[in-house]
N, C-alpha and C positions, 0 to 999 in steps of 0.2 A: 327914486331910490328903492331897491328890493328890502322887503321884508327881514330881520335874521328866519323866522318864521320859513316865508320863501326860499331863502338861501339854505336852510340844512336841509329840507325838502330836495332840493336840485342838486346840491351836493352829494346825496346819499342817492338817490336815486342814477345819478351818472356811475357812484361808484359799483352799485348791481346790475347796470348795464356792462361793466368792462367785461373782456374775454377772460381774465383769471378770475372774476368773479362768477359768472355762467359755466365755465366748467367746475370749479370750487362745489356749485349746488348741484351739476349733475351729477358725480359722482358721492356726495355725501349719502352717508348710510348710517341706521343706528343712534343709537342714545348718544347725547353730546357730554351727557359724566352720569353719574350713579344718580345725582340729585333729581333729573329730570327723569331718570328710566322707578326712582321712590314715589316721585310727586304721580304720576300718575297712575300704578300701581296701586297706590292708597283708596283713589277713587275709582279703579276699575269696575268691582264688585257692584259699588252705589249707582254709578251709572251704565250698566254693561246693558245691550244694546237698543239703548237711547240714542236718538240723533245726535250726531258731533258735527263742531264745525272748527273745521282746523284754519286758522288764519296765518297769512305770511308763510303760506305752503312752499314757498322756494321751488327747487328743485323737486320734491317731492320723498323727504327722507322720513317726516313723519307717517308719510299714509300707511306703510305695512305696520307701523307700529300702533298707530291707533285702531285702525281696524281690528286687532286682535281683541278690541274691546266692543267693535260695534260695525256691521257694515253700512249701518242709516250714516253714511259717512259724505260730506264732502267739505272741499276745500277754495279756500280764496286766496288771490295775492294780488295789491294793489300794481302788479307790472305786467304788461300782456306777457312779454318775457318770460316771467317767471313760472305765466301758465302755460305759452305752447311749450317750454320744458317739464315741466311735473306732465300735461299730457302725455308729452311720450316716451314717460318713464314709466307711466302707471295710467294709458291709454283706457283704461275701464273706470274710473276716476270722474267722477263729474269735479270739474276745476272751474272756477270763473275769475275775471278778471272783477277786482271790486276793492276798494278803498276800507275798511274798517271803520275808520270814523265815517261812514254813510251805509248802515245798510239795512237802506230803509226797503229793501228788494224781502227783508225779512218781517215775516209779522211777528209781533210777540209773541212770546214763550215758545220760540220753536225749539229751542234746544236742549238735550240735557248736560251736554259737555264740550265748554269752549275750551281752544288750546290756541296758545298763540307764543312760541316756543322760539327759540333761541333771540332771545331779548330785542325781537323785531321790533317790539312797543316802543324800547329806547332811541330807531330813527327816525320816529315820528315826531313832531314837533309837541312842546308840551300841550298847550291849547289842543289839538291834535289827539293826545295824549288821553285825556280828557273827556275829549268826546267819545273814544273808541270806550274808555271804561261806562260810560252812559249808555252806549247802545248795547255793548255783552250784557248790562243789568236785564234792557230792553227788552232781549231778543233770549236770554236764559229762561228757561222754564225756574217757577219755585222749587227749589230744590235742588237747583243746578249748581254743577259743578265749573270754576272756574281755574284755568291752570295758565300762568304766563312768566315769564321768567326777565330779568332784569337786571341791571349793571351794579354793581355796591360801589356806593359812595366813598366807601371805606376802604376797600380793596385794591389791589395792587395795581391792578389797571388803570386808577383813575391819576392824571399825573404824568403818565409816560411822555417820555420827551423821546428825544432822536437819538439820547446812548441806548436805546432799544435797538439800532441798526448801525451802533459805532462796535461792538461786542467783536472776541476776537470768534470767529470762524470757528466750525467744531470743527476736533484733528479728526480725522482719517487714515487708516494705513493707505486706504487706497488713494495713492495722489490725484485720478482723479476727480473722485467724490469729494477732496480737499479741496481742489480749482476749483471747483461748481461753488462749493459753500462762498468762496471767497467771490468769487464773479457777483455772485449773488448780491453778496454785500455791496458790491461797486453798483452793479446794475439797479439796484433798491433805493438805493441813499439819495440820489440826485433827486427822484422823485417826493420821498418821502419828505424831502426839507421842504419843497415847492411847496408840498400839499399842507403840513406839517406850520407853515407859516402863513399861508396864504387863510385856512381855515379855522388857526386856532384865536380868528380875529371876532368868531361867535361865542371865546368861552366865558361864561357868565356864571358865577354862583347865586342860589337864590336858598331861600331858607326853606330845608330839607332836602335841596335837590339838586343838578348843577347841568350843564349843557357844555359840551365840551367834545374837543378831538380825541377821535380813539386812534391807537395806532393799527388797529384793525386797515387793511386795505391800503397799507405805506399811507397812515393816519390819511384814509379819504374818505371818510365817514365822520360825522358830525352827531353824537347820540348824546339820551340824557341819563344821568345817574343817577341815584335815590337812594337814602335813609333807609334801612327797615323800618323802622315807626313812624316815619313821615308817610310812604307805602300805604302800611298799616292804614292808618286813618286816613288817607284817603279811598282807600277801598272803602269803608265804613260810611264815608261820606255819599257815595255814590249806591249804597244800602247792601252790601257785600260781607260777610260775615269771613275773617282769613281762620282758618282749618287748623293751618300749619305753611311753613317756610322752610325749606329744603337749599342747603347750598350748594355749590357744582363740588364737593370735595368727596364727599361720602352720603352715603344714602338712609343718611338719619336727621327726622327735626332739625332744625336749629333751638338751642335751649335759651332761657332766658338769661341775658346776662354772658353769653357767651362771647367770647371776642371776635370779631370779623375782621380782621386786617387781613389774613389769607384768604376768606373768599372771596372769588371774581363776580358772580352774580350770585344772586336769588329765584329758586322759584318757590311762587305764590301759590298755594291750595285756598280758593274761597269759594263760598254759599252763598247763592241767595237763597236767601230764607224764605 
């Protein structure tokens, strides 16, 4: 019998193998909301150019943007995939194929700023999980900067069922850019329930955190969600100092006490000290 472990593994990974998923990240460009384009901003100055190591490089949408902070720059994603595309999107690019939770190919302290951007950490498995925050401590120089962004537990996302693809179609004057919207819906649904049921047989709740189907990818992705202060302390645990916490809404802190039910992730600002 597989693993859950092994099965959101192979399920996420088939889902960044599909053709809409591979062109999805070629074409991606740019900050994915104001919280990610603050969170790094903040530590640009502290770390400007210190080696970076950008993880879960996709397509290759972060390299123009982090370079502006540093060319000592390169980038990893655990799918050959994902690097002969970031190659030749950004062919002058050192890219390597490499798992995160292993990257024992790094000595210690090489880094001054890890990034590891649009809530890639969340399709990892948590064990998984785990490991990868033990090797950025590893592998962070003292003083380093660390930036990763992740799913709120709280947030609107988590939950979604299949009235996300029953919704009535946007109107259009154009009929049709109407048909397509509608086709859409037909051509979508049949998938998304297959996947949608087949997958949401891993969702588990656990204290602080939860493993669960996103409807990300006609729900083909199996990712985990997390607490702020659950987060928190486990960064802490792993000897991580958090900065500040940035939502995808607007490009300010998150304050204490503030309600999260509108935001979709978090990104993390933390130190090793």
């Amino acid at each position: 019998m597989i693993s859950p472990v092994m099965q959101q593994d192979a399920i996420n990974r088939k889902a960044w193998r599909s053709w809409g998923a591979r062109r999805w990240f070629r074409i991606l460009s740019d900050w994915t909301d104001p919280g990610e384009a603050a969170a790094v901003a903040s530590v640009a100055d502290m770390v400007r150019d210190e080696p970076i190591l950008d993880v879960g490089v996709g397509g290759g949408r972060t390299v123009p943007l982090l370079r502006r902070v540093s060319d000592d720059y390169q980038a990893i994603d655990y799918m050959q995939e994902m690097v002969d595309l970031c190659s030749r999107n950004h062919p002058d690019v050192r890219v390597r194929q490499m798992d995160a939770r292993d990257l024992s190919a790094y000595a210690d302290n090489s880094f001054g700023l890890i990034v590891f951007s649009f809530n890639g950490i969340d399709a990892v498995d948590y064990p998984g999980r785990q490991a990868i925050l033990r090797e950025f401590a590893r592998v962070l120089r003292p003083g380093g900067r660390l930036i990763f962004s992740s799913h709120n537990m709280e947030g609107p996302s988590y939950r979604e069922t299949l009235t996300r693809f029953l919704q009535v179609p946007r109107w259009s004057n154009n009929p049709l850019r109407f048909g397509f919207n509608v086709a859409r819906i037909v051509v979508n649904l049949p998938l998304a329930a297959i996947n949608y049921r087949r997958n949401s047989r891993l969702n588990h709740e656990f204290d602080g955190y939860a493993v669960r189907v996103c409807a990300a990818h006609k729900f083909g992705i199996v990712i985990v969600y997390t607490e702020l202060e659950h987060q928190r302390r486990e960064l802490a645990e792993f000897g991580f100092e958090t900065d500040a916490v940035y939502g995808n809404l607007d490009d300010q802190p998150l304050a204490a006490g503030q309600p999260l039910h509108d935001v979709m992730w978090f990104h993390f600002v933390a130190r090793k000290p």
